[in-house]
C-alpha positions in Angstrom: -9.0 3.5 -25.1 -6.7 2.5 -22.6 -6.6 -0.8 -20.5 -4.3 -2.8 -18.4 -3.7 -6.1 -16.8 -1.5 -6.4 -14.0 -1.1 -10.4 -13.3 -0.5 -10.7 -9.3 1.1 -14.1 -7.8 -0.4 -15.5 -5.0 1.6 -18.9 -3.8 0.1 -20.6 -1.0 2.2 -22.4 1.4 -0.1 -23.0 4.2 -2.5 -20.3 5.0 -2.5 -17.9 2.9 -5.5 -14.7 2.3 -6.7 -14.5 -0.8 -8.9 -12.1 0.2 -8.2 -9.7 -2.7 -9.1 -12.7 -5.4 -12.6 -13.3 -7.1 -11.8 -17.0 -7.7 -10.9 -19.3 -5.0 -9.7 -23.1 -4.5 -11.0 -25.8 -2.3 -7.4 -26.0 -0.4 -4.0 -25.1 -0.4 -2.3 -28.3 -1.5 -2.8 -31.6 -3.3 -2.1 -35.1 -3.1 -2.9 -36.9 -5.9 -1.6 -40.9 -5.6 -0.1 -43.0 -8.2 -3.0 -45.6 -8.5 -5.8 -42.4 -9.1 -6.4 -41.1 -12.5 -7.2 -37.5 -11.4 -8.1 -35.3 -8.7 -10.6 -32.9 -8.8 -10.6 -29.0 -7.4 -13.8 -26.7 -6.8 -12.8 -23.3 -7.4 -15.2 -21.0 -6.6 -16.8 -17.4 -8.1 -16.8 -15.2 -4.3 -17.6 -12.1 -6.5 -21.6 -11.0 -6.4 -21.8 -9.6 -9.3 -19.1 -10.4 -12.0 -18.3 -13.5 -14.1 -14.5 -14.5 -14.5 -12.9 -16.6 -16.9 -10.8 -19.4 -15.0 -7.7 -20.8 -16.2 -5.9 -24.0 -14.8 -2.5 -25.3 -16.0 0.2 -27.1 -13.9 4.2 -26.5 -14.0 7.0 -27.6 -12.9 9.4 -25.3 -9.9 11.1 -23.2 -12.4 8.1 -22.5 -14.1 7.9 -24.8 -17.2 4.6 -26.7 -18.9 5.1 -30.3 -17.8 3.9 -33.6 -19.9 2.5 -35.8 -16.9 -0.5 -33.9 -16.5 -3.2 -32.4 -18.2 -5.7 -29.7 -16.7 -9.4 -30.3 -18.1 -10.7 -28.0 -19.0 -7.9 -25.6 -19.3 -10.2 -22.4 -19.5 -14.1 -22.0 -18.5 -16.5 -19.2 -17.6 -17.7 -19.1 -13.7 -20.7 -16.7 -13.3 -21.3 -14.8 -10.2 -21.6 -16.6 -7.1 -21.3 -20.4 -8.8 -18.3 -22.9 -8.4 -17.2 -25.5 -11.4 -14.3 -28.1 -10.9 -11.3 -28.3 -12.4 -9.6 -32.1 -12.8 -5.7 -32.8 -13.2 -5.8 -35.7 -15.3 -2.7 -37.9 -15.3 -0.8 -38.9 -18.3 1.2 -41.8 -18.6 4.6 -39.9 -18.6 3.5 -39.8 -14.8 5.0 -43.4 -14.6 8.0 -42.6 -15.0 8.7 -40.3 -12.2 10.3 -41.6 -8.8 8.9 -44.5 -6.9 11.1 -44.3 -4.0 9.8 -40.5 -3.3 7.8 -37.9 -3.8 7.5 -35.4 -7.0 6.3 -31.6 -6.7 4.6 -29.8 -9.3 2.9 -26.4 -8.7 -1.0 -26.1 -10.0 -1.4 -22.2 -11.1 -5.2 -20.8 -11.8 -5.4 -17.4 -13.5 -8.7 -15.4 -12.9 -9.7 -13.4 -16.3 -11.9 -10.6 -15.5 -14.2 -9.0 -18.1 -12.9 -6.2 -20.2 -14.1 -3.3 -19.2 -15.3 -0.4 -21.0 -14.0 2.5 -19.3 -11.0 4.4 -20.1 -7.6 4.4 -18.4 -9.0 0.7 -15.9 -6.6 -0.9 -13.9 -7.7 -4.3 -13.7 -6.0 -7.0 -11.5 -5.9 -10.8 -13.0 -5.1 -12.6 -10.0 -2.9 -16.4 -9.9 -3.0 -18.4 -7.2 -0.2 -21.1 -7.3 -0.3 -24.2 -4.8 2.0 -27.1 -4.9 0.7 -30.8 -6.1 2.4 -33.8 -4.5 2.4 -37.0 -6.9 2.9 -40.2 -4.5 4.0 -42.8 -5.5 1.6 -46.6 -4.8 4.2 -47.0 -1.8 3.8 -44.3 -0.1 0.4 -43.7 0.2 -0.1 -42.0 3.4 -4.3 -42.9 5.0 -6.9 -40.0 6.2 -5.6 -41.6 9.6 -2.1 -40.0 9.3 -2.0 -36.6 10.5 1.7 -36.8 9.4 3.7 -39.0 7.2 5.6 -41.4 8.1 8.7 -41.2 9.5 8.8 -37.7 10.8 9.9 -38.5 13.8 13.4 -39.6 12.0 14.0 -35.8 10.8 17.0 -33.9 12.4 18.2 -30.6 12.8 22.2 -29.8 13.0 23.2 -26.5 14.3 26.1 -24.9 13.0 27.7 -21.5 12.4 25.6 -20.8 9.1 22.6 -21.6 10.9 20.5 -24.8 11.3 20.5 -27.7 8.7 17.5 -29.9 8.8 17.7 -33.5 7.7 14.5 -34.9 6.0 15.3 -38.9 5.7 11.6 -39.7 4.8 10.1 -40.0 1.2 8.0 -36.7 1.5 8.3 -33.1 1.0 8.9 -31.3 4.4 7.0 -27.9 4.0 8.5 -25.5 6.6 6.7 -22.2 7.7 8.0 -21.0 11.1 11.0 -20.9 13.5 11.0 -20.7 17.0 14.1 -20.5 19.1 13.8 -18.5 22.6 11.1 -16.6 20.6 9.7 -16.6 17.1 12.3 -16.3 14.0 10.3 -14.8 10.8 11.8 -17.0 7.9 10.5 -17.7 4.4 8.7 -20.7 4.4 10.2 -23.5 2.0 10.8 -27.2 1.7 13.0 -29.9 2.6 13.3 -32.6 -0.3 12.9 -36.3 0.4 16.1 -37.8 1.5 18.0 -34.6 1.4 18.4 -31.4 3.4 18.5 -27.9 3.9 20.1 -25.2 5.0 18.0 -22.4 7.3 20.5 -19.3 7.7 20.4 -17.9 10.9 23.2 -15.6 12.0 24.6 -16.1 15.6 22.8 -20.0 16.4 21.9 -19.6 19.7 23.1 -22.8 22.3 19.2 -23.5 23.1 18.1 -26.7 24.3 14.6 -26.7 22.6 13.9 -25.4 18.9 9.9 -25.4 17.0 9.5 -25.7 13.3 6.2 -25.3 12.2 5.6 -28.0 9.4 2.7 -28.3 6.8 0.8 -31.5 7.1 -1.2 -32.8 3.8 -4.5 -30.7 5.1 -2.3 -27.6 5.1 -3.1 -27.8 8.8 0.0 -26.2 10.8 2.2 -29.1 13.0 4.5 -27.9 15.4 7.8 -29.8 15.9 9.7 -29.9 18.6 13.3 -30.8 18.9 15.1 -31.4 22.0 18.9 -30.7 21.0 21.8 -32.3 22.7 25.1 -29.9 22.2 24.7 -29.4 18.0 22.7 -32.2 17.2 18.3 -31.9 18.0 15.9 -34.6 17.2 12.1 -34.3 17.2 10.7 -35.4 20.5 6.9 -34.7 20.1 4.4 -33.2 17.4 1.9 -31.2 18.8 -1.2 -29.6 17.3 -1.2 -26.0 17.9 -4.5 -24.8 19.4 -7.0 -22.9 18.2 
């Protein structure tokens, strides 16, 4: 008898579908603050028929089992239709990470379908990966925030490789779109805290206005707007995109 697993990667980074998964989270990202001993996430069973096995465990960006969390419990049964909760428990190695920034970690959950008795099965285990954010005490960022402090302070250089973008703050900038005289499809990815990054784009166009479409802690989209002054373009308004 014949069967196969095929594991499919499904990393969220805003909005994502996971329409082709049984199992499902509560969100696509997670904050979880020094002074908290865990966070808790509700995954739920969508499948009307079929019990999955669920399994939690966080890494770090290249992929590697980390000591400054613990995911209880690591593996449990969700029937049909039914939700449980997963928490990520903190350990005290957590202490030791930056205090003057934000650290990324990536929580992955795994759905386990039942084995099936049928000859030659495909069956498709599918793992959803979304990033965790440890803050540190002083930089708690309040359900008031819609965005974290100081992003008014980031900056974008233009240049013949393309556009650098300066991230002076504390936090993870979590970039998703590009718009220059019209929309630029680019990879979303991140700008660490204090530091910067590169976005290639052949030919910079001399534009007087460019959008970035940023990730805020909801995983709600934010749109940036830089007014640019020859190669140098600061953020002159955030807007919330409608609906």
């Amino acid at each position: 008898m014949k069967f196969v697993y095929i594991f499919m990667l499904v990393i969220l980074n805003g909005v994502v579908s996971d329409a082709n998964a049984a199992l499902s989270l509560d969100r696509t990202r997670l904050i979880i603050n020094e002074e908290q001993n865990a966070v808790s996430l509700r995954v739920t069973n969508k499948s009307e028929s079929d019990p999955y096995l669920a399994q939690g465990w966080v890494e770090d960006a290249d992929g590697q089992l980390i000591d400054q969390f613990m995911v209880v419990p690591p593996v449990q049964r969700i029937e049909a239709g039914q939700y449980s909760i997963f928490r990520l428990q903190q350990l005290a190695k957590a202490m030791n990470l930056p205090k003057d920034r934000e650290s990324v970690f990536y929580f992955n959950l795994r759905e386990i379908p039942q084995k099936s008795h049928k000859e030659n099965v495909l069956t498709l285990a599918i793992q959803t990966r979304i990033k965790v954010f440890w803050r540190p005490k002083s930089l708690k960022v309040t359900k008031a925030d819609d965005t974290v402090p100081g992003m008014k302070a980031v900056t974008l250089v233009k240049s013949a490789r393309g556009y650098e973008i300066n991230n002076p703050t504390s936090y993870y900038l979590s970039i998703t779109g590009l718009e220059l005289k019209e929309k630029v499809k680019i990879p979303p990815f991140m700008v660490p805290p204090k530091g910067s990054y590169t976005l290639k784009h052949q030919g910079s166009e001399a534009v007087e206005k460019i959008l970035l479409t940023a990730i805020n802690d909801y995983g709600s989209p934010r749109t940036l707007s830089f007014s640019c002054r020859k190669d140098i373009c600061q953020i002159e308004d955030i807007i919330i995109p409608k609906r």
